[in-house]
N, C-alpha and C positions, 0 to 999 in steps of 0.2 A: 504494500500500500504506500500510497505517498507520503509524506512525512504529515500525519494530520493536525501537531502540535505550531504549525505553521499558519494557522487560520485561524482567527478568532480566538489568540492567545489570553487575551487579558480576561482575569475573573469579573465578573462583577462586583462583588465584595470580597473582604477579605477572610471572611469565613468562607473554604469551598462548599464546606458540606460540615457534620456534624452526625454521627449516630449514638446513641447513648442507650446503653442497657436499664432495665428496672430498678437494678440493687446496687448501681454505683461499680463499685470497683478501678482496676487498674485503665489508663487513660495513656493512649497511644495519639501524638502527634505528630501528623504527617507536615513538614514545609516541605513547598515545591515551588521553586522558580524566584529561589531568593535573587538570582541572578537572571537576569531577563530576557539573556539567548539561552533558556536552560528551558525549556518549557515542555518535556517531558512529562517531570512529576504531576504537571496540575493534568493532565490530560490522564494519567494511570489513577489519579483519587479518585478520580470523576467517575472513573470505570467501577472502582472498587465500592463506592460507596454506593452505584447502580445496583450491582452483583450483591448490597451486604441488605440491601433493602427488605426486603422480607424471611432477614433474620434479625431485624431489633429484636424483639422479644427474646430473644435468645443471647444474647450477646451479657459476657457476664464482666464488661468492662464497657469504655467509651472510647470512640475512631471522633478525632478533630483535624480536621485537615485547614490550613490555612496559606495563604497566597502570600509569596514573600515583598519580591519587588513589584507590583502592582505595575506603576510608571514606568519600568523598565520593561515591563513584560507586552505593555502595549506599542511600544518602537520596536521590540527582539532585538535590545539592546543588551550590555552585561549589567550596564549602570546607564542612567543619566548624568550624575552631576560626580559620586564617586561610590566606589565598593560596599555594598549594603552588610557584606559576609567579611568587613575587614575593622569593622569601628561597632563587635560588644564589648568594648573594655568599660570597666568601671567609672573612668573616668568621664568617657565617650556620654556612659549615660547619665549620668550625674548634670554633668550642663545642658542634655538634650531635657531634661527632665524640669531645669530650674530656668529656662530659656526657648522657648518654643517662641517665634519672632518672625514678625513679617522679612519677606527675603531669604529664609533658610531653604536651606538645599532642597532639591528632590526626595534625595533617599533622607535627609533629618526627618521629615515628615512623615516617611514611609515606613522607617524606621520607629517612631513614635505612637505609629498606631501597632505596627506587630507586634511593639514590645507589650502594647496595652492587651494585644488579644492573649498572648503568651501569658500576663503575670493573672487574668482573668481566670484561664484553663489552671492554672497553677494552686490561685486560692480556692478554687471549688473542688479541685480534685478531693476524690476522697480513701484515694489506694496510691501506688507506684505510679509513677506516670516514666512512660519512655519515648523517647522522639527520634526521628527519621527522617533526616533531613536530604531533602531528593536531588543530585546535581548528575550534569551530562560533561563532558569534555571536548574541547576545539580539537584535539589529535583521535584518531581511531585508536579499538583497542581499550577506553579507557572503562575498565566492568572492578571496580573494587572499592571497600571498603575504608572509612577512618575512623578513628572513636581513640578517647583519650586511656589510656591502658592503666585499669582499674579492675578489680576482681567483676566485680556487678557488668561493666563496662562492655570488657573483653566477652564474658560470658554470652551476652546477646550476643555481638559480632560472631560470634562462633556458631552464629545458628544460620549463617550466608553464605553458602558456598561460593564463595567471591576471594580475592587477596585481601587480604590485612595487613593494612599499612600502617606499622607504627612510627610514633616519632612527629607526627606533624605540628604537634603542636609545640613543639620543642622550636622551628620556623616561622610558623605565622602565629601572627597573633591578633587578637580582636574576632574570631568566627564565634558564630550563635554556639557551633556544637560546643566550644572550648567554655562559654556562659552557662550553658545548661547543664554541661556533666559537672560545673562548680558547684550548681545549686541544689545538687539530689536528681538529676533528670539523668537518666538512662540514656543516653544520646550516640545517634551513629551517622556518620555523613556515607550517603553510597552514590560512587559515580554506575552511569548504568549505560556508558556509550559514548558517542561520541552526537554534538547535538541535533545535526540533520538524518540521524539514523532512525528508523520509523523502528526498530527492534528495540530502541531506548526506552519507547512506552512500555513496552512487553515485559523489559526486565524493573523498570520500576516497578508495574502493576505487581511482579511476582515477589518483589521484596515486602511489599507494602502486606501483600496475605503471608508472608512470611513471619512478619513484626505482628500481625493480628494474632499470632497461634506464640511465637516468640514470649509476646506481652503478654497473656493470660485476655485480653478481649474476647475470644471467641477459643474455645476447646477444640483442639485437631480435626477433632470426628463431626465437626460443623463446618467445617471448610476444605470440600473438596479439591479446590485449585489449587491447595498447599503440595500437591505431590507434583503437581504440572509446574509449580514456580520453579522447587528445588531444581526437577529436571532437565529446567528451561538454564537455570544459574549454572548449574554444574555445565551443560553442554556449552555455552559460550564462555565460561571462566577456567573450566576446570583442567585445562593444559596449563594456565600458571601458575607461577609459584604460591604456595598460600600465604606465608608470611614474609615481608619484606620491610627494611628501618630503613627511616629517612637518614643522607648522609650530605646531601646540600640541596640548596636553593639557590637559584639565580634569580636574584631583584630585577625588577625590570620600572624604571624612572624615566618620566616625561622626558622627550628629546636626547634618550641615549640612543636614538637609532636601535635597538635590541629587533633582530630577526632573526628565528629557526630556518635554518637550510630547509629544503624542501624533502618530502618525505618519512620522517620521523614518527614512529608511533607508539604508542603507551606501552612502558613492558619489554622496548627494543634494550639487547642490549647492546652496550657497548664499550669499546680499552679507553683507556689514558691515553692522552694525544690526539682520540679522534678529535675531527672536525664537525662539529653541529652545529654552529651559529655564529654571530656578527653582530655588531654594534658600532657604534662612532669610532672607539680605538681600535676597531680592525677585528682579526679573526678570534671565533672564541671554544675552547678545546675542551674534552671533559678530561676534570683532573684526578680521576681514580676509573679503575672499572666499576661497574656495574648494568642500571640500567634506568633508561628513559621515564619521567611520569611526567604526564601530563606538558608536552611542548605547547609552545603559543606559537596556536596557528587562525589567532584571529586580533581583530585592531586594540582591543582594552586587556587590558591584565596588568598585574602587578607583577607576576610567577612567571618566567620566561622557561623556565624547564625545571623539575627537581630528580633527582636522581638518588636511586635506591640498590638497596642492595638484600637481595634475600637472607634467608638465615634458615636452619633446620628448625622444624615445627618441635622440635624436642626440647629448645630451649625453652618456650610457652610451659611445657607443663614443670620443667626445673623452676621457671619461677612462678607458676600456681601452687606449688609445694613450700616454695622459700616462704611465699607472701600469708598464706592459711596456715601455717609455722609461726607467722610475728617474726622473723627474722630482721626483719627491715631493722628492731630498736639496735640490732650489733651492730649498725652503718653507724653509730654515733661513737662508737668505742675503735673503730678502727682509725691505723695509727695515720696520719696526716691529715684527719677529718675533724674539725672543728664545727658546734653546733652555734649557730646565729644565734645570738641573743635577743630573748624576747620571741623567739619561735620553735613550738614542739616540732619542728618540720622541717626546717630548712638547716642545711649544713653547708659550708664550707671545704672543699677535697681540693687539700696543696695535690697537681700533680706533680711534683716531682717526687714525693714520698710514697702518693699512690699512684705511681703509674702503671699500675699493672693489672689494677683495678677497680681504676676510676667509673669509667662513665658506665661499661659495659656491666660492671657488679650494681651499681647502682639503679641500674634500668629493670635488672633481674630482681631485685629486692622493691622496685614501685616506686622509683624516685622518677621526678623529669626534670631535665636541665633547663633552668632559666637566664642562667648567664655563662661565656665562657672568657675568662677575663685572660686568656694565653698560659699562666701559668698556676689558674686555680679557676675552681667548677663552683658555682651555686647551686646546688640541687635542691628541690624539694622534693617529700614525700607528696602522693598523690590522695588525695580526699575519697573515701570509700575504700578505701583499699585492706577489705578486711572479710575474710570467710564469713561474717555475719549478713554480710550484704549479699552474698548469693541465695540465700535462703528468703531473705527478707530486705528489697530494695529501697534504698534509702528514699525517706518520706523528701520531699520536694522542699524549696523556702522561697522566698518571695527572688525575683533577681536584683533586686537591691539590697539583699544582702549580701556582707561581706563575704569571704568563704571562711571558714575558721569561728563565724561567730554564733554557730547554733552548737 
C-alpha cells in the first residue's frame, strides 16, 4: 500500500483516542508523532484503538494515546520552530510552566499542552502506568528499541523482539522517555522503520498490542494479534543483533554543513577510517569499528549518525543478577571511587585508579554516566533499579517532581 501516514496526518486533538476499563488498573500511553515527519504511530493507535473497541469491557487497565507535535505533524515537518523530543529537562519546564507568552515558539506551546495531557493521565492513574513512545527513522533499516536501563525498565523492553539499545541516554539529553522513566513511568522509545515505509505502521501497530499484553491492559488470551505482532517483529528485526551500547554521537549544528555520504543504513556496519560523511572542515571518518544508527538522511536533526557497538546478551543477565543482588552499594567502597556529597547516588570514578573498571563495571551494577571530565567519571545510580520493581512497578509522580524526592 502507499505510504497512508502521508494524508491527513495531523490529529484533531491531542487526545487520539482513549479506552478505559471498569476497574481502573495499569495505564499504557501511546505518543506518536512527537516529531512530525514520524507519522506512523498516530496512524497504528488509530488502528488499534478500532480493533480494541468492542473489548472495553474487558480490558483490565486503560490504552491513552496522545499526538505529540500537533504543528509539526500538519507540515510532515521534524519541528517547526525546534526539537519537541530535545527540551524535557527540568529546567526546560520550569520556565515553560512560569512563562507561557505571546510570541513563544511552536513547539513551547505544543509542548505545554502535552505536558498538560501527560501530568493529567498521571494524577488519575490508579495502577502502573507505562508509555510507548512511537518514532520512525530518515535511514532504512531502523526497527529497534530504547529505554533507560532499569530492572522495571529493561524488563518490558524485553518483551520486543526488536534490538536494545542501551546507553542513549548517556548522549542526549532533554527526550520525554528520559522524563518519564525519572518519574515512575515504565517508558520505551521504539523506532519501527524508516519514515516513508508503509510496513512502519505494521510494526508500530504490532508493538502497541505488544505493550497492551506487556502492561497488564488486556490478558494474552484477549488479544489475538499479539502472536501476529511478535511474528511480524521477529521477521523484520530478528537477523540483528539484540543488544547493542551506544559508543558516540555526532552533533550536528546550524551551518556546519554536516552530510551523510549516500547510502548508509541503520545496523551497517562499519572499520575505523571509513569514510561516511562531511561537513564545512572537510571529510569525516568513523573513529572505532562498529556500527551505523540512525544516519541523517533528511534537512533537521541535531544527530548526524550514532554508532554502536553490540555486546553478548549474556552480559544482560550478569547484570540482572548483580543488580537483584544490591551489589550496586560495593560501587561506593571500591578503590578510586568517591561518593558526591549530599547524594545517595552519585559517585565520582578517578580513572586512573579505576581503569579497569570504570565505566563498563558500572553500567553492569545500574549506574549511567553523566559526565566525563577526561580523567574522572560522574556516574549515577539509576532510579528503580531494584528487584522490587519487577514485581510491583513503580507508582508514577507528578513531572515536576524532582527525581530523588519521593
Amino acid at each position: 500500500m502507499v505510504m497512508e501516514a502521508r494524508r491527513g496526518t495531523k490529529p484533531e486533538e491531542r487526545l487520539i483516542g482513549k479506552a478505559t476499563g471498569p476497574a481502573g488498573g495499569p495505564v499504557l500511553i501511546c505518543v506518536a508523532g512527537i516529531h512530525g515527519n514520524e507519522p506512523a504511530g498516530v496512524y497504528a493507535v488509530r488502528r488499534v484503538l478500532a480493533a480494541i473497541e468492542d473489548r472495553r469491557h474487558l480490558l483490565e487497565g486503560s490504552l491513552v494515546a496522545l499526538a505529540g507535535n500537533m504543528a509539526a505533524l500538519g507540515v510532515g515537518r521534524r519541528f517547526v520552530d525546534r526539537d519537541l523530543n530535545r527540551a524535557w529537562t527540568r529546567d526546560r519546564l520550569e520556565r515553560l510552566r512560569s512563562s507561557r507568552v505571546a510570541g513563544a515558539s511552536v513547539e513551547d506551546l505544543e509542548q505545554v499542552e502535552l505536558l498538560g495531557e501527560l501530568e493529567g493521565v498521571l494524577r488519575s492513574a490508579g495502577g502502573p502506568v507505562f508509555a510507548l513512545d512511537l518514532h520512525t527513522t530518515s535511514g532504512p533499516g531502523g526497527i529497534f528499541s530504547v529505554f533507560t536501563d532499569s530492572l522495571p525498565h529493561r524488563a518490558f523492553a524485553s518483551n520486543f523482539p526488536v534490538p536494545m539499545i542501551f546507553g542513549l541516554e548517556e548522549l542526549v539529553d532533554g527526550t520525554l522517555l528520559n522524563l518519564l522513566s525519572e518519574n515512575g513511568v515504565v517508558a520505551l522509545t521504539l523506532e519501527t522503520g524508516q519514515h516513508e515505509e508503509s510496513a512502519a505502521i505494521d510494526r508500530a501497530e504490532a508493538a502497541i498490542w505488544i505493550a497492551i499484553v506487556s502492561a497488564g491492559v488486556l490478558p494474552e488470551r484477549l488479544v489475538p494479534e499479539v502472536t501476529e505482532a511478535r511474528k511480524l517483529l521477529r521477521r523484520d528485526a530478528g537477523h540483528l543483533p539484540r543488544a547493542l551500547e551506544m559508543r558516540y554521537r555526532r552533533d550536528v549544528v546550524d551551518g556546519d554543513g554536516f552530510a551523510m555520504r549516500p547510502g548508509f543504513m541503520n545496523f551497517q556496519s562499519v572499520k575505523a577510517g571509513d569514510l561516511i560523511a562531511g561537513d564545512a572542515g572537510g571529510d569525516i571518518y568513523v573513529a572505532e569499528d562498529g556500527r551505523l544508527l540512525m544516519p541523517l538522511y533528511q534537512e533537521q536533526g541535531e544527530d548526524g549518525f550514532f554508532l554502536v557497538r553490540e555486546f553478548p546478551a549474556f552480559w544482560m543477565g550478569v547484570s540482572h543478577v548483580m543488580r537483584r543482588l544490591g551489589l550496586s552499594r560495593v560501587a561506593f567502597w571500591l578503590p578510586g571511587v568517591k561518593r558526591v556529597q549530599g547524594s545517595e547516588d552519585e559517585v565520582v570514578v578517578n580513572k586512573r585508579i579505576a581503569r579497569f573498571f570504570a565505566r563498563q563495571l558500572f553500567h553492569l551494577l545500574g549506574f549511567r554516566q553523566l559526565q566525563d571530565a577526561g580523567s574522572a567519571l560522574l556516574m549515577r545510580r539509576r532510579r528503580f533499579d531494584e528487584g522490587r520493581y519487577l514485581k510491583h512497578p513503580p507508582a508514577p509522580t507528578s513531572l515536576e517532581t524532582p527525581p530523588g524526592s519521593d
